[in-house]
C-alpha positions in Angstrom: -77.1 84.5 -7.7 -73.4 84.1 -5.9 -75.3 83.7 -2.1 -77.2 80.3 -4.3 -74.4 79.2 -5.7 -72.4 79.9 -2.0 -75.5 77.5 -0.3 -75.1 74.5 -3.1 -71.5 74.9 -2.4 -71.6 74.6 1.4 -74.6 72.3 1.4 -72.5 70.1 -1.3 -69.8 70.0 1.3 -71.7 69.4 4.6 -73.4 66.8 3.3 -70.7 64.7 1.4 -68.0 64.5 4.7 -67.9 60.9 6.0 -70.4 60.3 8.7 -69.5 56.8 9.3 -66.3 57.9 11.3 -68.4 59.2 13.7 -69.7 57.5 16.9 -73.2 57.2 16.5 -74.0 55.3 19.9 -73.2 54.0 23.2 -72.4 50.4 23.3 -73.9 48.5 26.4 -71.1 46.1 28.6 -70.7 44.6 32.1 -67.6 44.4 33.9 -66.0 41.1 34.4 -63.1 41.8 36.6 -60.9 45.0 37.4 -57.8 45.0 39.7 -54.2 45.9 39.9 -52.8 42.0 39.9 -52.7 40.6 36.7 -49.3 38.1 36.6 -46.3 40.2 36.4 -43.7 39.8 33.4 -41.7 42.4 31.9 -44.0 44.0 29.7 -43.5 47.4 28.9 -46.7 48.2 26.5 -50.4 48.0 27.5 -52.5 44.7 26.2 -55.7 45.1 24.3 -57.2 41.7 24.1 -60.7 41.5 21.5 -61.7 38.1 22.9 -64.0 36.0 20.5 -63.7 32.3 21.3 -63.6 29.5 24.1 -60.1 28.5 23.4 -58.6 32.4 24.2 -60.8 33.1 26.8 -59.7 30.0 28.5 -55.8 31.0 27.7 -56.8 34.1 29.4 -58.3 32.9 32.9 -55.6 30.8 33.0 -52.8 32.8 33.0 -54.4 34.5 35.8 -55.1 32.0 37.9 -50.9 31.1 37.9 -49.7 33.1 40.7 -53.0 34.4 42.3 -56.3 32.8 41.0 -58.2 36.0 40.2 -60.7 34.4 38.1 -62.4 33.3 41.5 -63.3 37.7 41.8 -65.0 37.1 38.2 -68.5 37.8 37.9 -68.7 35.2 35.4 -66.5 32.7 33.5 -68.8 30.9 31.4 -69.6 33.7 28.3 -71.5 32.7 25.2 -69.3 33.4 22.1 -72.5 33.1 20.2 -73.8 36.3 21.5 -70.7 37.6 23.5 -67.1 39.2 22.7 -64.6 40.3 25.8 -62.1 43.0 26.1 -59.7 42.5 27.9 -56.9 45.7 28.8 -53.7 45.1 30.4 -51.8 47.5 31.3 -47.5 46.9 31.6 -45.9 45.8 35.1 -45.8 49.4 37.5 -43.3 49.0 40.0 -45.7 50.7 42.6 -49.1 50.1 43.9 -52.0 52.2 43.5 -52.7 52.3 39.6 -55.5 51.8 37.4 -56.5 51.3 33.6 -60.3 52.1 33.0 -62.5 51.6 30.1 -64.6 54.8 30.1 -66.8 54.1 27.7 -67.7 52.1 24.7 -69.6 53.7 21.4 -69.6 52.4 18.1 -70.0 53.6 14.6 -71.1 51.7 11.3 -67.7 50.2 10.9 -66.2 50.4 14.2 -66.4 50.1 18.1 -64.3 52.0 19.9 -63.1 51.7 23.4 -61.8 54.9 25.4 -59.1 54.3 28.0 -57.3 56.1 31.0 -55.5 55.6 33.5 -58.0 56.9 36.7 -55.2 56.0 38.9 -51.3 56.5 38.1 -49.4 55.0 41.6 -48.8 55.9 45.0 -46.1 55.0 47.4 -47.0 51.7 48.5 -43.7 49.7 47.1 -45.1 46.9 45.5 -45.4 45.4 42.3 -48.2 46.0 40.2 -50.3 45.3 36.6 -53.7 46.8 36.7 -56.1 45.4 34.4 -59.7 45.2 33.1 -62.2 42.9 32.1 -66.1 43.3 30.1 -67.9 42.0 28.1 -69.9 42.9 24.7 -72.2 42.2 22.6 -71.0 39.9 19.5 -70.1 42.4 16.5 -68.0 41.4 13.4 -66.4 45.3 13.6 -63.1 46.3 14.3 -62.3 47.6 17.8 -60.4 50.2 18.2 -58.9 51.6 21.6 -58.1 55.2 22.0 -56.3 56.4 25.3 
């Protein structure tokens, strides 16, 4: 009698735990841009941009064509906010070359996506400034993105 009460117990608790915090699936994007350029200011945090509209994603492509135009290296500007979302990292001015910030991957869960982060590349000796940055594109989803690094 205890080893059925032990199973309703355990089967009780396995089965009531919150499934919906975990990631259930891979989310599909394409790379718009990736470099180590982005205009320089004095930031010292990382940017995470959710991009869902015209009006930012222009804000966006032209504050980087101020000092360099990197939106010519895009693989496309023109994104269809009916079906599309960017994400957009930034990562803070380095004061050497030779750094990265990568989007690893991109699952999602019922309520969320999440986007995993590292820094591939962490500087070399080159003595220049630099912002590394990265730039993709999603499928439109009303869920909240999340960004673990």
């Amino acid at each position: 009698m205890k080893q059925i009460f032990l199973f309703f117990i355990l089967l009780f608790v396995f089965t009531s735990c919150e499934s919906e915090d975990l990631p259930i699936s891979e989310v599909q994007y394409s790379g718009i841009a990736k470099g180590d350029s982005f205009p320089y200011d004095e930031s010292t945090a990382s940017t995470f941009l959710v991009i869902k509209n015209t009006k930012a994603w222009n804000n966006l492509m032209t504050e980087m064509s101020t000092s360099n135009d990197l939106v010519k290296n895009f693989s496309e500007t023109n994104i269809d906010f009916n079906k599309y979302q960017i994400i957009a990292i930034i990562d803070k001015t380095q004061y050497n070359g030779g750094h990265s910030i990568d989007i690893l991957k991109i699952s999602q869960n019922h309520k969320t996506i999440i986007v995993k982060v590292e820094k591939l590349k962490t500087g070399d000796l080159t003595s220049r400034l630099s912002r590394p940055y990265e730039i993709v594109k999603i499928a439109k989803t009303d869920k909240r993105v999340v960004f673990e690094q």
